[in-house]
N, C-alpha and C positions, 0 to 999 in steps of 0.2 A: 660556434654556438649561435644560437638565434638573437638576433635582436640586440644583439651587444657588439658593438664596433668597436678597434681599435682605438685604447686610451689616446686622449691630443693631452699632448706636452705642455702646461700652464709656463710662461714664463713671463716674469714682472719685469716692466718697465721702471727705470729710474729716473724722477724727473730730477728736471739740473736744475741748480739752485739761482736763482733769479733776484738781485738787488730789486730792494724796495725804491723804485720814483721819487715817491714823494719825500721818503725819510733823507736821501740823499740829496735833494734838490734843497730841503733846509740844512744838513748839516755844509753845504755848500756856503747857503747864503750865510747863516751864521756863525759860520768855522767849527763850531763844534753842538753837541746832544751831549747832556749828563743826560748816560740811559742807566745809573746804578741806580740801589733799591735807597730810598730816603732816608734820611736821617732819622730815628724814632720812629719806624715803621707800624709797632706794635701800638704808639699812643695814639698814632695817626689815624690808625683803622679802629682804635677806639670814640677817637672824638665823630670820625666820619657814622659811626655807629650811635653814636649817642643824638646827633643831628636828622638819623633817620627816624629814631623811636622817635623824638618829639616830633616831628613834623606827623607821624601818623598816631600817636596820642592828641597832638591836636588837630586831626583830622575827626576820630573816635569823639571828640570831644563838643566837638560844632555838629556830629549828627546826634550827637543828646540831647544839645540845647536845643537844635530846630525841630526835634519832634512835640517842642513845647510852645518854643516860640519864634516862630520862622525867619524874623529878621534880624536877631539879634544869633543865629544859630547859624546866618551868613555870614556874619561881622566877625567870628572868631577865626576862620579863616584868612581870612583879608586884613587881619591886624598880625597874622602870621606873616602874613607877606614879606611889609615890612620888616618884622625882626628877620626874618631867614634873609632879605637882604644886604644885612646888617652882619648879619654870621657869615655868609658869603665871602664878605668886604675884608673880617677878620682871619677867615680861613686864608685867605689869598695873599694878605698882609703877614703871616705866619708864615707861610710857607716860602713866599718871595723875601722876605726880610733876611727871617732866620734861618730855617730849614735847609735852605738853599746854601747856604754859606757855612753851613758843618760840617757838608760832606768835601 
């Protein structure tokens, strides 16, 4: 027939599985990785969730106020700061303390 050539044979390559560098280079240096899934997984991605709404409720919240009054509608942001570094502190404290020592 015209204009139709012999089908070519597709064949896949398999690539070979190749260790991660960097993951090995720390389980090196510090003998071991907990890579299991956390302890309270389900509360966990609830608090992590709950941490998000408020950070963009008081995002939604400072562009209210600054459509009224512009300096005080920067100030609620920036008094976030602080607390989310403060939640930071206690998430970290949470999970290094306890979290870590249930599994």
């Amino acid at each position: 027939m015209m204009g139709y050539g012999d089908k070519k044979k597709v064949t896949k390559k398999q690539s070979k599985f190749t260790k991660n560098q960097v993951l090995e280079g720390i389980k090196e240096e510090f003998g071991y990785i907990n890579e299991t899934i956390p302890a309270y997984a389900r509360e966990w991605k609830g608090l992590e969730k709950a941490c998000y709404d408020l950070e963009k409720a008081v995002k939604i919240l400072g562009k209210a106020v600054e459509k009224q009054d512009k300096k005080k509608g920067k100030l609620i942001p920036n008094i976030y700061k602080t607390l989310d570094a403060t939640i930071q502190k206690f998430k970290k404290l949470i999970s290094d303390e306890i979290l870590s020592k249930l599994q």
